[in-house]
Each structure stands twice: as structure tokens, then as C-alpha cells.
MILONU-94770 format. One line per 5 residues: number of its first residue (from 1); for each residue z, y, x of C-alpha. Coordinates in pm, whole numbers, plus 50000, padded with zeros to 5 digits. Each point is the difference from the previous one (the first is absolute). Example, Ala and Ser with C-alpha at 12.3 -4.5 7.8 and 13.67 -1.06 7.14 Angstrom:
// residues 2
1) 50780 49550 51230 | 49934 50344 50137;
// end
This chain:
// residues 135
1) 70200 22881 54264 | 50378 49989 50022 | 50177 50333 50069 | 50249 49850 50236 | 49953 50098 50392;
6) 49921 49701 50231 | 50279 49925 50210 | 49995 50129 50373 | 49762 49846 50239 | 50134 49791 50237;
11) 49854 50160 50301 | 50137 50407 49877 | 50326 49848 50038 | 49978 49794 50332 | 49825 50305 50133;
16) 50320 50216 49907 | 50229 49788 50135 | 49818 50002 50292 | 49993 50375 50002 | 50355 50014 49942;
21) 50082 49733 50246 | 49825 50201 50264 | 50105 50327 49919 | 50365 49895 50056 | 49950 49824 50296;
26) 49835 50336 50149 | 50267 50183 49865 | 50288 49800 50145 | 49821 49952 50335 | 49832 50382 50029;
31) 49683 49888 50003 | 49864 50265 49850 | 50066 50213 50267 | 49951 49777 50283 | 49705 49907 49827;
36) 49831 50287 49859 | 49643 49864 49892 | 50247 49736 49769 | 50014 50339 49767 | 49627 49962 49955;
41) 49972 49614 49884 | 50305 50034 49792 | 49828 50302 49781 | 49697 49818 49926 | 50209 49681 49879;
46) 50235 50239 49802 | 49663 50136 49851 | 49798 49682 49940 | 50319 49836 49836 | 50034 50325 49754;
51) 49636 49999 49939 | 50049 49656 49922 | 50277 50041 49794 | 49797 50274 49805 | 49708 49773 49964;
56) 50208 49683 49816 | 50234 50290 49774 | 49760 50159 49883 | 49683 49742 49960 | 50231 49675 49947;
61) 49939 50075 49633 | 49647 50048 49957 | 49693 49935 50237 | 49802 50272 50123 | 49616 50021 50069;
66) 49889 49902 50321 | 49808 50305 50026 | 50260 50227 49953 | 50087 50051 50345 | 50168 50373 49906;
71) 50238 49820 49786 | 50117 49766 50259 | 50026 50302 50290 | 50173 50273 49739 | 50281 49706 49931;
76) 50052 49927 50382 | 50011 50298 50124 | 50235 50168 49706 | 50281 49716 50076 | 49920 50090 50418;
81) 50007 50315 50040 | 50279 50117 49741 | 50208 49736 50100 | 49933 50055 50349 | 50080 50400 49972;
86) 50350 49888 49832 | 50065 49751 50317 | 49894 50302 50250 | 50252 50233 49782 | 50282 49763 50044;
91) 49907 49947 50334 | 50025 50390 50056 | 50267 50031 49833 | 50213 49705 50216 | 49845 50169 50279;
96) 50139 50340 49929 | 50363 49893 49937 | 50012 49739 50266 | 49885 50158 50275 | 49936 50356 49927;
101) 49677 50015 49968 | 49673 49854 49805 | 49694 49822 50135 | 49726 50146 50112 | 49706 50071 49792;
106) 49766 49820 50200 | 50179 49712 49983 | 50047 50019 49582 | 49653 50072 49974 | 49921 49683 50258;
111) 50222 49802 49757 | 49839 50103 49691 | 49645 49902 50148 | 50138 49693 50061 | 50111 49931 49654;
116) 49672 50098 49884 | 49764 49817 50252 | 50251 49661 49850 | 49926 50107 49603 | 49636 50083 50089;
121) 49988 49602 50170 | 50132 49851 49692 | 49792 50242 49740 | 49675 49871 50191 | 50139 49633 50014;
126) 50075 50035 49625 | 49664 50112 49906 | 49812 49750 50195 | 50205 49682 49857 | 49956 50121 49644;
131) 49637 50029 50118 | 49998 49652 50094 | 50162 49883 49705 | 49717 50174 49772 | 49754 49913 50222;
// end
């Protein structure tokens, strides 16, 4: 088995262009707070593309058993949630010396669900195609 990493899948970088294509044009055209539910969408993409991410770094390598469902949730989650805690830092901290003030914990805590619910979608998606595969 060769130790090199398999090049990026075609569809984690599509999906963040997409992501980034959409976050700017919400940015430049406050949609974000025209529309507020676009928060909510944009979290679970963020999520599902880091879970994703996680999933190629750190099993591009080696293959994992099909069975080990753990493995697959412990790696999505990891690159979610700590990734999405430094985002929600930043975005306090912009917050803070823009306007004066930080978001409110409800809405962090919203975002962070959101980011999980998307690594959680791809951890279960994983699993079941390496299922498939071994099946």
C-alpha cells in the first residue's frame, strides 16, 4: 500500500467552492441578516465539508473496517467541532471589535449544532458506503 495520500476528491472541492461562493454572496448582499435561517444551512455545509475533509486526511492512507463506525464518528466530529469552536472564536472576536459586542450564546451554540448535525451526516454516510463496499 503506498504511503502517499490520494489526491482531493472532486466533489470536497466543488462543495467548497460552493460554500465559499455562497458565503460571499450573503456577505456582500446581507443575507445573513435578511435571511436568518441561511445561518442554519450554511453550518451544516461548513460541518459536512470538514467532516469530509477529516474523513479523506486522515483515512486517504489506509482503509478502515466497515464496522468501525466509532472510528469514522471520532474523526468527523474532532475536525467539526474544534474547527467549528475556532470559527465561533473569530467570529466573537470580529464581533467584539466591530461592533462592540459578541454574539449571543444561543446563536453560537445554534451554530455549533449545526456543524455537528453536517459532520454527524457525513460520519453516517461514510460508514454506510464503506459498508457497501465490504458488503
Amino acid at each position: 500500500m503506498s504511503s502517499l495520500r490520494k489526491p482531493l476528491p472532486i466533489t470536497l472541492a466543488l462543495s467548497l467552492f460552493a460554500i465559499a461562493i455562497i458565503n460571499a454572496s450573503a456577505s456582500a448582499y446581507y443575507l445573513y441578516w435578511t435571511l436568518r435561517w441561511l445561518d442554519m444551512p450554511m453550518h451544516f455545509a461548513g460541518g459536512a465539508w470538514l467532516a469530509g475533509f477529516g474523513v479523506w486526511w486522515q483515512f486517504s492512507r489506509r482503509e478502515i473496517g466497515s464496522r468501525n463506525f466509532l472510528a469514522v464518528l471520532w474523526v468527523c466530529l474532532i475536525y467539526t467541532i474544534s474547527i467549528g469552536l475556532v470559527w465561533e472564536v473569530y467570529e466573537a472576536a470580529i464581533s467584539f471589535f466591530t461592533i462592540g459586542y459578541m454574539n449571543a450564546m444561543p446563536d453560537t451554540l445554534g451554530d455549533l449544532l449545526f456543524d455537528i448535525l453536517g459532520g454527524t451526516t457525513v460520519a453516517v454516510f461514510t460508514w454506510w458506503r464503506m459498508s457497501q463496499k465490504h458488503n
